[in-house]
DOTISE-98735 format. One record per residue (C-alpha): x, y, z. Coordinates in steps of 0.1 Angstrom, whole numbers, padded with zeros to 4 digits, always signed. Example, Ala and Ser with C-alpha at 12.3 -4.5 7.8 and 13.67 -1.06 7.14 Angstrom:
+0123-0045+0078;+0137-0011+0071;
This chain:
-0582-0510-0246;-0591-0545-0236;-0603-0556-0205;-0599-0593-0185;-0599-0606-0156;-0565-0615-0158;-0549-0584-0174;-0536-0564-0143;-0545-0529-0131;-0565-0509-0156;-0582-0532-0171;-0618-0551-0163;-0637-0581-0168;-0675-0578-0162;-0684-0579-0124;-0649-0570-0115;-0639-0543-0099;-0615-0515-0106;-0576-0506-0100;-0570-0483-0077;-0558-0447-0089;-0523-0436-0090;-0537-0403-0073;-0548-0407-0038;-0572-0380-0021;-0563-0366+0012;-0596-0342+0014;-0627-0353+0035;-0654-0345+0003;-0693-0358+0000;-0692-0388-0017;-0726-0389-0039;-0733-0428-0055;-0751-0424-0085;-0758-0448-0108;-0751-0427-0147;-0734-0399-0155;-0738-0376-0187;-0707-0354-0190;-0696-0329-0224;-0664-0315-0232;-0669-0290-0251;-0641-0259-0266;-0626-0244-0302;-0618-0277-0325;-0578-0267-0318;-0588-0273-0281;-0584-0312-0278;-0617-0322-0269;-0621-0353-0289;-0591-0363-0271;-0599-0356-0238;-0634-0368-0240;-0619-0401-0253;-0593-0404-0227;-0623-0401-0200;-0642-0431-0219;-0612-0452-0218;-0607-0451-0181;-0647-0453-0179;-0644-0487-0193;-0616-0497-0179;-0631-0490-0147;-0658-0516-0160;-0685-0490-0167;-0712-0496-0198;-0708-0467-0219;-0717-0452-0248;-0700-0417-0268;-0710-0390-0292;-0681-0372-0305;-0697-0341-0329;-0667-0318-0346;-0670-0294-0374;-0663-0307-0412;-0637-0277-0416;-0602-0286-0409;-0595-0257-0387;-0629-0240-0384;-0627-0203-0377;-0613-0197-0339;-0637-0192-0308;-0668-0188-0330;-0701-0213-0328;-0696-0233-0360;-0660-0241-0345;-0669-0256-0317;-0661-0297-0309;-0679-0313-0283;-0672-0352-0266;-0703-0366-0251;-0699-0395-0228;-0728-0416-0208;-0716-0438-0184;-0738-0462-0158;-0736-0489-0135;-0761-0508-0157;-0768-0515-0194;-0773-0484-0214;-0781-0477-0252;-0778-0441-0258;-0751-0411-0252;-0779-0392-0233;-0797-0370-0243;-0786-0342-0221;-0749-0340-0200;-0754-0335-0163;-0721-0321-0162;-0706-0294-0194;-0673-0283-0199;-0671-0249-0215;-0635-0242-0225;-0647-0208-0244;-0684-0184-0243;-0687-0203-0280;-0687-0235-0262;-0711-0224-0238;-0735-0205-0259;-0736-0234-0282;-0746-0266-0257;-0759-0247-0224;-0794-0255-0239;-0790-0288-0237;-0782-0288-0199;-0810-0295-0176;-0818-0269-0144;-0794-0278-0120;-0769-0292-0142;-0733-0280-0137;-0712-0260-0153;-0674-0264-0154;-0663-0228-0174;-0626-0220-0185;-0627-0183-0169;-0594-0172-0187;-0613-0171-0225;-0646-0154-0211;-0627-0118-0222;-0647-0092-0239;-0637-0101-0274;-0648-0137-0274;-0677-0126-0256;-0685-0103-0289;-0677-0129-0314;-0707-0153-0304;-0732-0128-0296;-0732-0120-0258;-0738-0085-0251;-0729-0088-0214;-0706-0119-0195;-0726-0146-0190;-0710-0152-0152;-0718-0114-0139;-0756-0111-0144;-0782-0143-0141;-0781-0165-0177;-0766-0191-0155;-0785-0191-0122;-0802-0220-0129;-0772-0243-0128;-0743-0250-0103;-0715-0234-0121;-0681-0236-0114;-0649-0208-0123;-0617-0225-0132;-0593-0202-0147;-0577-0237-0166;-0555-0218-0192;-0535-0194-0159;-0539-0225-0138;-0523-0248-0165;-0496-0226-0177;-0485-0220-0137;-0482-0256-0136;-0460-0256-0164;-0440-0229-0157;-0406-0247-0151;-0408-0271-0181;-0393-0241-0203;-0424-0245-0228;-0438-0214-0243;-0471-0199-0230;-0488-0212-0262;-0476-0245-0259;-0485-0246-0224;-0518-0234-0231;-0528-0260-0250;-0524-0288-0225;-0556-0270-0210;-0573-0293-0221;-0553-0324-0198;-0559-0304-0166;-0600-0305-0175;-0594-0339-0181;-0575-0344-0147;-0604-0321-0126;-0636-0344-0139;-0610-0377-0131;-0609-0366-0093;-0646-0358-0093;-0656-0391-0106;-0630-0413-0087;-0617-0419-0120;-0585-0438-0130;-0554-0420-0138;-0520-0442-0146;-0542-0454-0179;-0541-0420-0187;-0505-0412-0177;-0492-0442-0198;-0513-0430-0227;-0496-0394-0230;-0464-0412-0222;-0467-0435-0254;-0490-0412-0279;-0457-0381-0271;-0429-0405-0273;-0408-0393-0296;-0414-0356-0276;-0409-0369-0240;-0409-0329-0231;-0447-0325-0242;-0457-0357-0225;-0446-0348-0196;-0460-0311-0194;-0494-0331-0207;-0487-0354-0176;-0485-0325-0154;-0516-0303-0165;-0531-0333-0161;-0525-0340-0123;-0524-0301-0117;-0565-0302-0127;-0566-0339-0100;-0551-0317-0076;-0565-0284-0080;-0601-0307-0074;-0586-0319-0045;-0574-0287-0030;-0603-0260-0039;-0630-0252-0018;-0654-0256-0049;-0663-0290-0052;-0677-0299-0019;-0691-0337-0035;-0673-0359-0054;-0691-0385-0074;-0695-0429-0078;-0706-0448-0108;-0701-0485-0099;-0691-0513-0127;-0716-0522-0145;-0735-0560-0144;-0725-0569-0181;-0725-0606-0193;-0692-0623-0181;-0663-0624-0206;-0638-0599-0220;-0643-0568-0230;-0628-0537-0247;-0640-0499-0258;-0647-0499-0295;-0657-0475-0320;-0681-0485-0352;-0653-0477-0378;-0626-0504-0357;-0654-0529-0352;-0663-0531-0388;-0624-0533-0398;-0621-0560-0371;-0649-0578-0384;-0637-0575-0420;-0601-0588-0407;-0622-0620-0392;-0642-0623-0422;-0604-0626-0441;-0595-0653-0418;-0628-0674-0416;-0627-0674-0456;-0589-0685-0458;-0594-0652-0485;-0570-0624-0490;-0587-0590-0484;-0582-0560-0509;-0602-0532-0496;-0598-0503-0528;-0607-0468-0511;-0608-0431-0511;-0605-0413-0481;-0636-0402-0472;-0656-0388-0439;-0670-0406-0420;-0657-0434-0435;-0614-0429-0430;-0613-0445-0400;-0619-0480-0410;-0588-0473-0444;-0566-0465-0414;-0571-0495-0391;-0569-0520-0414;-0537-0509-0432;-0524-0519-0399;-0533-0557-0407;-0513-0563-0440;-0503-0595-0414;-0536-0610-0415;-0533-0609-0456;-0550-0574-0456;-0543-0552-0488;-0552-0520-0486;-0556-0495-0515;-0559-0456-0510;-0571-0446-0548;-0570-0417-0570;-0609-0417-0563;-0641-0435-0553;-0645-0450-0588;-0611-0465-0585;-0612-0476-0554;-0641-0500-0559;-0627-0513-0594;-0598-0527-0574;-0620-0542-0552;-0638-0557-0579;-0610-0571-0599;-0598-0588-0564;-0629-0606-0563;-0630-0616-0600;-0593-0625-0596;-0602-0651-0562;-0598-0626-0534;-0628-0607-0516;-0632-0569-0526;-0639-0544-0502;-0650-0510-0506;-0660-0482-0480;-0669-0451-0486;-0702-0424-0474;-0733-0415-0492;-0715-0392-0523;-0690-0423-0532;-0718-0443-0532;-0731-0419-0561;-0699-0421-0575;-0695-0466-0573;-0729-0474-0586;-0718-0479-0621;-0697-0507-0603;-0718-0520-0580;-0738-0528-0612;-0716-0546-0624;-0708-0566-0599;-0744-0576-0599;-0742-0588-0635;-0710-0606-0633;-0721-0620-0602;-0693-0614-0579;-0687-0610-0543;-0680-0578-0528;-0688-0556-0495;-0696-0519-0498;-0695-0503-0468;-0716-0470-0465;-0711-0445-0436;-0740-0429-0439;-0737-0389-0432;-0760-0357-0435;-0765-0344-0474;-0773-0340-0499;-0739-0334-0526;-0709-0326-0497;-0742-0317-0471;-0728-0323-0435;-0696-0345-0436;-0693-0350-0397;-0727-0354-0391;-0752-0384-0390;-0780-0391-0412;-0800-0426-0428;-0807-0409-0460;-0791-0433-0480;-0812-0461-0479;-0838-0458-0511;-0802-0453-0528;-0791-0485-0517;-0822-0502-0525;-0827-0484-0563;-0798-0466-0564;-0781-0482-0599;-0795-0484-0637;-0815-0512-0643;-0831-0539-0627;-0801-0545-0597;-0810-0559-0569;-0784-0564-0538;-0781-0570-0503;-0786-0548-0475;-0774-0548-0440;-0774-0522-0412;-0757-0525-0379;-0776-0515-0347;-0741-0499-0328;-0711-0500-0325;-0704-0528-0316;-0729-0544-0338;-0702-0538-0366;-0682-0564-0361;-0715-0587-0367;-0721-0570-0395;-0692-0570-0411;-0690-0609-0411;-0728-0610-0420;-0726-0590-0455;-0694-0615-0460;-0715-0642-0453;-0737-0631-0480;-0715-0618-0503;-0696-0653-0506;-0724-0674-0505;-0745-0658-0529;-0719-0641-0552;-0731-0609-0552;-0722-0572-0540;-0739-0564-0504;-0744-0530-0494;-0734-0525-0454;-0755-0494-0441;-0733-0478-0409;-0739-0439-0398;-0716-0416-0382;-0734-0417-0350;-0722-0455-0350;-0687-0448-0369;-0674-0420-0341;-0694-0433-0307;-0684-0459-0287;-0688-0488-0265;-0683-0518-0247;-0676-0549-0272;-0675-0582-0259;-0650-0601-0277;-0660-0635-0294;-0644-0666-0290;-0627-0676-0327;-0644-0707-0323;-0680-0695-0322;-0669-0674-0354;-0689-0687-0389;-0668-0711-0415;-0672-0687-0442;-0644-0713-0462;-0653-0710-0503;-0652-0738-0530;-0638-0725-0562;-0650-0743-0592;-0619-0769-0601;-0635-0790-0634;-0653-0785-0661;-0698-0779-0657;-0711-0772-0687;-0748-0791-0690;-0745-0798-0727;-0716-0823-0722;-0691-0801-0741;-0665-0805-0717;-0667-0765-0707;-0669-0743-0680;-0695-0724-0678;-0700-0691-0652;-0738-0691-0653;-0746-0728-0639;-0761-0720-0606;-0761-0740-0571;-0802-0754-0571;-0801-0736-0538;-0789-0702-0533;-0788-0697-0571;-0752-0681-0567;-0729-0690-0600;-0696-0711-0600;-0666-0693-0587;-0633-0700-0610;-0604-0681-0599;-0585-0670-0636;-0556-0693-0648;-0569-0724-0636;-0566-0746-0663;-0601-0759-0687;-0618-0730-0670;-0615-0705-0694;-0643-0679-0693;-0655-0643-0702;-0674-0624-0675;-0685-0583-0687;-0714-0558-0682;-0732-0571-0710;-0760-0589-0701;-0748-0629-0701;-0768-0660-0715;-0782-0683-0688;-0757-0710-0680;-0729-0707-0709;-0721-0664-0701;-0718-0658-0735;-0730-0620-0748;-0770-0623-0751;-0794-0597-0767;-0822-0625-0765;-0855-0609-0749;-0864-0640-0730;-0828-0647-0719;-0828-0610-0704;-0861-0613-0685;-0852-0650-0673;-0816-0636-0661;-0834-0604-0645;-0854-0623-0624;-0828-0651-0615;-0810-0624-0601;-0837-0614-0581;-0848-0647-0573;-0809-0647-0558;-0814-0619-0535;-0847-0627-0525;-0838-0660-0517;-0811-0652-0488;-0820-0667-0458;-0822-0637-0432;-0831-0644-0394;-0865-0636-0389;-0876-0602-0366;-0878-0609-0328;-0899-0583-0312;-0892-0572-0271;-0926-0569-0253;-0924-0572-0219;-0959-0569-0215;-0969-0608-0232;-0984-0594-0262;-1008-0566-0243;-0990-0538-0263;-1008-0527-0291;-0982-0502-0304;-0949-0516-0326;-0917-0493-0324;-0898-0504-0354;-0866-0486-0363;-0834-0499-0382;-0798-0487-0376;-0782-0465-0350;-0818-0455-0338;-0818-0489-0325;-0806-0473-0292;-0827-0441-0290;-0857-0465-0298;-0848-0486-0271;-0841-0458-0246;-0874-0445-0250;-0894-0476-0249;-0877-0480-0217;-0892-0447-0202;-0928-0453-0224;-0925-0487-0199;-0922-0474-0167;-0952-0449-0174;-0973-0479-0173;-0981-0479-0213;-0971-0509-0230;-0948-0513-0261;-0931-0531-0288;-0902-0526-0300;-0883-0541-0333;-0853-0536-0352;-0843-0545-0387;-0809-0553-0395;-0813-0571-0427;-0831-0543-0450;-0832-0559-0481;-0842-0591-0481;-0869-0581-0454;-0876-0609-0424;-0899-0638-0437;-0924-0627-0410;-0923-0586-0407;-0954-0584-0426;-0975-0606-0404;-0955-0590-0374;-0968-0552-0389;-1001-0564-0392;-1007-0580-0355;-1004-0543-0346;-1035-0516-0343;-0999-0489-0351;-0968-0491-0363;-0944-0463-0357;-0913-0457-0376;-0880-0433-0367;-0857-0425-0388;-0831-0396-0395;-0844-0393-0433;-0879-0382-0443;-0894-0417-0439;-0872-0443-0466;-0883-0470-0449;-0920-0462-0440;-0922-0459-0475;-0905-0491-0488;-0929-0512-0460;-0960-0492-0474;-0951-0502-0506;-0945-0540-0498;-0969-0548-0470;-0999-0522-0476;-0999-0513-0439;-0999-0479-0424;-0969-0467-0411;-0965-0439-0387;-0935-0418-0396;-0913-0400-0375;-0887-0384-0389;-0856-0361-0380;-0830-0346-0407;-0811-0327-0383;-0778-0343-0381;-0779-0356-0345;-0792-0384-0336;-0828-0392-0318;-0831-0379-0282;-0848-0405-0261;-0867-0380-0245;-0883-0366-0280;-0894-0405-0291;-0906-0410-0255;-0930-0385-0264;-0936-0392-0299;-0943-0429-0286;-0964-0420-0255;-0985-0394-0278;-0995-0424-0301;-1003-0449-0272;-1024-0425-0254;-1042-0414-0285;-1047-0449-0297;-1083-0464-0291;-1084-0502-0302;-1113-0509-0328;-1149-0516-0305;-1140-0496-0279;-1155-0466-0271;
């Protein structure tokens, strides 16, 4: 959904305020200003929560809120009814000022089922609330997920403020004219919990109307009984005796410009589209479906107008041959794919790095190992980025930091892949792939020329009047380009290991080792930005938080808190992983401790060991979730405290 100044009601630029609701409230109700909100949706994975939780963010933004989402579903398709491992959850934090996380803990749950509620109610603080479908609490459910006795007749929930809504009786009363079935009209449950948590937080609601209206429009008849469970939840807020408050979250204070809610999978499409453009290159992006990865083969098959090829393979292998042959044959290759179709591409991904062709692999990182945890997030797949191949093959790595970082990205490993003629391996997550946020939209202009000179004559250094594939630009060491059929440049490209300058097949020791390191030489040669490092306190802080990926925002979150304690911190992120910053080993050595995050069991602690000789505190998490700010505030406040600088006693 994007958001300007200019666009009309429902839509935002930053320090704007927000269109008015197309549902008015007639009820005198406390109005509480707060300035974030954490709220879960949470039900069976048939209940629509990814939708509803979704259709909240959107109207979040559009109201001009910073946000940030964790979506979390089961990998099953349909996972077994009303039990714990079938539950899906929609985690939205929204603020009135700049935020980096999803929260680590919802203010305000949404139980559609006891498995719902027995499987997040830990998570919600004392004094949290409590929003419970009444209608599924029956006996049977109750026994399915463990609850000898009903949760809402003895005291497991007396330390919250919970609320009874029967939403399924409620919902299907609301429906009862439309002539749809009690099933069918159950399952719009869902829209009414939407519409209840809308009136509470003075949320927009024609976005949301307009949504159903277009998403059902070839089944006007289930839009319209989604439309009405939808205001039937506004209203029943508005009527009932049970909320006495209602709650405010003002726009936040974001940098001016125009802005609209993006996921990690669109943002990296998107930035692969502008990459397409900058170049003047056709994009062929070969693929396998793949979770958590899908997302980005679906969005840009909707692009073939931007010169966007898209590929859906037999398998991983495939699917990152085509994308290699594009790139031999003058096109950029893309491939995306998550940590087993990397297994399954490295064969390729070698040879791209003898042949010396461009081409983007994206990895969505997620929990393993072999088929592990498909919709969950992990960083375990970064030594097999780095080492991952046969042989001595060094490539690129880049991680985005959100979201929104993706687009960035996307254009970044481009940048290198075109300029350096070699594969570059993009590092996302599925905490970054599903969540959202805010993304301000560039200006084209400020965009990179990313524009490519194919080799046109004849190079060869012996005066032979021959192309060559080997002779390599003085500075970035990348070989000439030559797109096949153009004429006098005839030449033979292959797995086998090539003879410096002319390509031709070499079994020569000293060619080999020359070659080997020339190709390292490449990579290490990239020129990377070097690390900034945030420390508010002018250098006092004697502590470096260094974390590289989606922990960028659970890193930053707890600094933050570490901060206003009075204990002063670093903080760092990497976002080019290999080549390293020029300067992060003088920056890890101005520091008494280093402490690293990561979900993995310490990849990158050990590749900074190993190249820097400094000790690196690990801090490590293999759960599939992501940090909770709260857990590294600790973690962080636990080393500062504990910390005594050398000659003081």
């Amino acid at each position: 959904m994007s958001t300007s100044a200019n666009d009309g009601p429902g839509s935002t630029a930053a320090g704007n305020g927000h269109s008015n609701a197309s549902l008015t409230s007639s009820r005198s109700t406390e109005v509480s200003k707060l300035d974030r909100v954490v709220i879960r949706f949470a039900g069976d994975s048939g209940d629509g929560m990814q939708l509803t939780g979704d259709r909240f963010t959107s109207e979040a933004a559009a109201f001009g809120n910073d946000l940030s989402t964790m979506p979390n579903f089961p990998a099953e398709i349909r996972a077994p009814q009303g039990t714990i491992p079938g539950v899906s959850s929609f985690q939205v934090h929204f603020a009135d000022y700049d935020i980096l996380t999803p929260g680590d803990r919802p203010d305000v749950l949404v139980a559609m089922n006891p498995a719902a509620l027995k499987a997040n109610v830990r998570d919600v603080p004392q004094g949290g609330t409590i929003i419970l479908n009444t209608d599924d609490f029956t006996k049977r459910n109750l026994v399915k997920v463990g609850y000898d006795n009903d949760p809402l007749d003895d005291e497991t929930l007396s330390a919250f403020q919970v609320h009874r809504v029967a939403m399924s009786t409620l919902t299907q009363g609301a429906l009862a004219d439309t002539g749809l079935g009690k099933k069918d009209a159950e399952r719009c449950k869902n829209m009414f919990a939407l519409g209840l948590l809308s009136w509470m937080y003075h949320r927009p609601t024609e976005g949301t109307e307009r949504f159903l209206r277009e998403k059902f429009a070839k089944k006007p008849d289930i839009a319209e009984a989604n439309i009405l469970a939808f205001r039937a939840g506004w209203n029943y807020g508005e009527t009932t005796e049970s909320f006495a408050t209602t709650f405010e979250v003002a726009p936040a204070k974001l940098d001016q410009g125009t802005y609209r809610q993006i996921t990690g999978n669109t943002a990296l499409a998107y930035g692969i589209v502008a990459a397409g453009q900058q170049s003047g290159l056709q994009i062929l992006l070969g693929t396998y479906p793949i979770t958590p990865a899908s997302d980005i083969l679906h969005e840009l098959s909707k692009h073939k107008n931007y010169g966007i090829i898209t590929f859906q393979a037999e398998d991983e292998i495939a699917g990152i041959g085509a994308a290699l042959g594009a790139s031999y044959g003058g096109a950029l290759g893309v491939t995306s794919t998550s940590g087993p179709g990397i297994a399954l591409k490295s064969e390729t991904i070698g040879l791209g790095v003898m042949t010396e062709l461009p081409l983007v692999v994206i990895d969505v990182q997620r929990g393993g190992p072999s088929t592990g945890l498909p919709t969950k997030t992990e960083q375990a797949d970064l030594l097999q980025a780095m080492f991952g191949r046969n042989g001595e093959s060094p490539v690129p790595i880049i991680a985005p930091l959100s979201p929104a970082d993706c687009f960035d990205a996307a254009i970044e490993a481009t940048r290198i892949a075109l300029k350096y003629r070699t594969p570059v391996l993009l590092l996302s997550d599925g905490a970054i792939a599903n969540g959202s946020e805010p993304w301000l939209i560039p200006n084209v202009e400020d965009l990179p020329d990313l524009r490519v000179e194919f080799a046109q004559e004849a190079n060869a250094t012996d005066g032979s009047g021959e192309f060559w594939p080997y002779v390599r630009d003085p500075e970035t060491l990348a070989r000439a380009w030559a797109v096949p059929g153009t004429a006098g440049l005839q030449h033979r490209i292959g797995g086998l290991e090539k003879a410096d300058g002319t390509g031709h097949i070499s079994y020569d020791p000293d060619n080999h080792e020359k070659m080997v390191r020339l190709r390292q030489a490449k990579v290490d040669g990239i020129d990377v930005p070097d690390l900034v490092v945030d420390d508010p306190s002018g250098g006092k802080a004697r502590v470096l938080a260094l974390g590289w990926g989606s922990s960028y925002g659970p890193i930053g979150a707890a600094c933050r808190r570490v901060r206003k304690l009075g204990m002063p911190i670093a903080q760092a992120h990497l976002r080019h992983l290999n080549p390293l910053p020029a300067n992060l080993g003088d920056v890890l050595r101005s520091y008494d401790k280093v402490v690293v995050p990561e979900m993995n069991l310490g990849q990158l602690a050990l590749l900074l060991r190993g190249k820097f000789l400094v000790d690196i505190h690990s801090y490590t998490k293999v759960a599939g979730l992501p940090f909770k700010a709260e857990e590294l505030q600790d973690v962080f406040a636990e080393i500062i405290t504990s910390h005594v600088p050398e000659g003081v006693k």
